[in-house]
C-alpha positions, 0 to 999 in steps of 0.5 A: 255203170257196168252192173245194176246192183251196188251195195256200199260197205263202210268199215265195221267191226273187224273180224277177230281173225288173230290171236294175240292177246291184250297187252298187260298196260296202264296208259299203253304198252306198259305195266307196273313192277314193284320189286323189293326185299319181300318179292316182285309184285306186277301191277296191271290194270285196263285204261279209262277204267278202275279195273286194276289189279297186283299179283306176287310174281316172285319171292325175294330176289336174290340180285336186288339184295346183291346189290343193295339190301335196302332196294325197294322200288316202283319200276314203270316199264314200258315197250313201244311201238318201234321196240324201245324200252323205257324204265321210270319210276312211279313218277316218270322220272328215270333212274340213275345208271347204277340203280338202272343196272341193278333192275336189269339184272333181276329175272323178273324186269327180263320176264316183264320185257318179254312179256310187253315186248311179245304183245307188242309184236302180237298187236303189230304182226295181228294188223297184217294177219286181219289184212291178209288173211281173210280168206281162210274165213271162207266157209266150206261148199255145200253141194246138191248131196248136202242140202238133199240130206238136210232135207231129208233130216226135216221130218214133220210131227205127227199129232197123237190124241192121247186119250183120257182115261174112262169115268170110274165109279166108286167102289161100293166095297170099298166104302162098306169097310170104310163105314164099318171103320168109321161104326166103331167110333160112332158106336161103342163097345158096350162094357157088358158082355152080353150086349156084344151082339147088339152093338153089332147090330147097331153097327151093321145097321149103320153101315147100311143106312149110310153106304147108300149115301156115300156112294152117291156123295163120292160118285158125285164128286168122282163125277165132277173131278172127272169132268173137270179133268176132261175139260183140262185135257181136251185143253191141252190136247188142242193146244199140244195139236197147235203146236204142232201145226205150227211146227209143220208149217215152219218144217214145211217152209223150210222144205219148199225154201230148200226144194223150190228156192235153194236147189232149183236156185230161185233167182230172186231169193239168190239176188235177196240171199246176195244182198244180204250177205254183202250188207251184213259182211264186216272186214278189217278193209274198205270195200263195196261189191257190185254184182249182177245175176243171170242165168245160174251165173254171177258177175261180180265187181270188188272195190278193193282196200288201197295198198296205204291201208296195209300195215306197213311194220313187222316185229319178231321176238329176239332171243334176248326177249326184246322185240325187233321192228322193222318196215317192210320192204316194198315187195313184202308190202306188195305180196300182202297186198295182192294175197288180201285183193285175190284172197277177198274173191276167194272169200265172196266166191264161198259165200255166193256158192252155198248160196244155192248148188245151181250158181256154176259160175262166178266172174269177180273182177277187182279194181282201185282208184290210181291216178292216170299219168296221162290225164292226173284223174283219178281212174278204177282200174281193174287188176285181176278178173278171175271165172269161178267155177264150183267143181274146182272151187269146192276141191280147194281147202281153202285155209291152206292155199295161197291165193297169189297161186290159187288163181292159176286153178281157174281162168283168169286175167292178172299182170303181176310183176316178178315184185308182186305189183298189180297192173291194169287189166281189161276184166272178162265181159260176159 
């Protein structure tokens, strides 16, 4: 075997590298009109469950009276795969040649087709968008600058005891005027005027047998609020310090993981960020990866999907609204195939690169299973090896290359024909 390392990808969840929409249908490609005196209703509804639904899309239409004022039918309309429309009632059964018309003449069977027939070149055309194009999901190069900014934007926080505020005693004034309020509903005014001043003798001798007490009640619970306040905040104090602590610890993890491991390129968390990266990818292809690293460089073997995974139709809206499907003629099936195999090492070439900026080099070569005419068996035959280089790499914007070209910025083996096909090569050995 030529590298020590193989990780095997099965086929998972596919990217959702498209746009197209889901198709309004019942059962398929299809939905359901009602059309009649009162307006045009669309039924639509999501297969295998009971989640359906019936919208007004029109009101009367005018060329169902024409016809017959007395129309009032279900209409199934159906777009298949290769572009035929099918028109039945609710039952399946279809319509007379004469009833057929007057449905065809009415705008909202002509919005309906179009509208099945642009989902229906959406989900064809959406095959070969998920094959081909996945390497405009590359991610972008970061380089030493990055990572050395995002090491200096990780700053530890600093623990600030935040004080408790000092014991405050009681103030005595304060509860002198407390206690004179409190004599004057304890001792009354007397009704004789003469015994004004003895009433407030009465009441001055209250205020002074009392105020001791109550200072010494209130400072005692003064006293122990405050300890328990004391108590809660050197609490949280030592929990708010944790915290922190622990906070630093993950920032200063963080730190040595980008000084020591990712700018430096520690080469067992490189091989353990690489395995992690092929094991957790997902594509629209079968695929597994073999790779190798030594010394900042990566030799990297892909086992490529095969050319009869490739959607072989293609379908474009014509300006009747129907959709037109075709096959692909062989060199069409061929370009797309070669755009898929070369794009995938653009693909893993990003993912390895921003693994650390110390990677300089990546040698991917591809290979397939083709039969030998020589022998009958079945060989891996290698169809393009290409050295990577990160300062051309990372000045390529990615999204908008077109691999088949994009190769030629770097050294590489490929025998491709004037009809896009892919010969065997002998890969770079390094």
């Amino acid at each position: 075997m030529r590298f020590r390392k193989r990780l095997k990808i099965i086929k998972g969840v596919h990217l959702n590298l498209s746009s197209g929409g889901a198709s309004l249908s019942i059962g398929g490609k299809g939905a359901s009109l009602n059309i009649g005196e009162k307006g045009t209703y669309l039924n639509y509804g999501i297969p295998e469950t009971k989640i359906y639904d019936r919208k007004k899309i029109s009101a009367g239409d005018s060329n169902v009276n024409k016809y017959d004022n007395k129309v009032e039918v279900s209409v199934n309309i159906k777009v298949d795969d290769d572009g035929s429309i099918i028109v039945s009632d609710e039952n399946g059964n279809l319509f007379s040649e004469e009833k057929l018309n007057k449905i065809k003449r009415t705008q909202a069977y002509k919005d309906m087709v179009k509208r099945l027939s642009e989902n229906v070149a959406n989900d064809i055309n959406s095959k070969t968008i998920d094959f081909v194009d996945i390497y405009k999901y590359a991610p972008i190069i970061c380089g030493s600058n990055y990572w050395e900014k995002k090491l200096n934007e990780i700053e530890e926080m600093k623990y600030i005891e935040e004080k408790i505020e000092d014991f405050k005693e009681p103030n005595k004034n304060e509860i002198i005027e407390r206690l004179k309020w409190k004599s004057k509903s304890e001792i009354k005014d007397s009704i004789f005027f003469w015994k004004k001043r003895e009433t407030e003798e009465k009441r001055q001798k209250f205020v002074e047998e009392n105020v001791e007490v109550e200072y010494l009640k209130e400072y005692n619970d003064k006293q122990k609020e405050w300890e328990n306040s004391k108590i809660q905040h050197y609490e949280c104090e030592k929990l708010r310090k944790e915290e922190i602590e622990e906070h630093n610890e993950i920032i200063r993890e963080k730190k040595n993981l980008i000084k020591d491991k990712i700018l430096k390129g520690d080469d067992k968390y490189i091989i353990e960020k690489c395995e992690e990266i092929i094991n957790n990818t997902t594509l629209p292809v079968d695929f597994s990866v073999d790779f190798e690293y030594q010394n900042q460089k990566f030799m990297i073997d892909l086992d490529l999907p095969e050319i009869e995974d490739m959607n072989t139709k293609k379908a474009n809206i014509l300006s009747s609204g129907k959709v037109s499907v075709k096959e692909k003629s062989k060199k069409e099936l061929k370009s797309e195939y070669a755009r898929c195999v070369i794009g995938m090492a653009f693909y893993f070439c990003a993912e390895i690169f921003n693994i650390s900026p110390s990677i300089n080099k990546i040698v991917v070569s591809g290979y397939t299973q083709r039969k030998s005419a020589k022998t009958g068996n079945i060989n891996d035959d290698y169809v393009y090896s290409i050295r990577f280089t990160r300062d051309i790499f990372s000045n390529l914007n990615i999204k908008e290359i077109n691999p088949i070209e994009a190769i030629e910025n770097f050294e590489h083996r490929k025998d491709m024909t004037s009809n896009y096909e892919l010969k065997t090569i002998t890969p770079f050995e390094e």
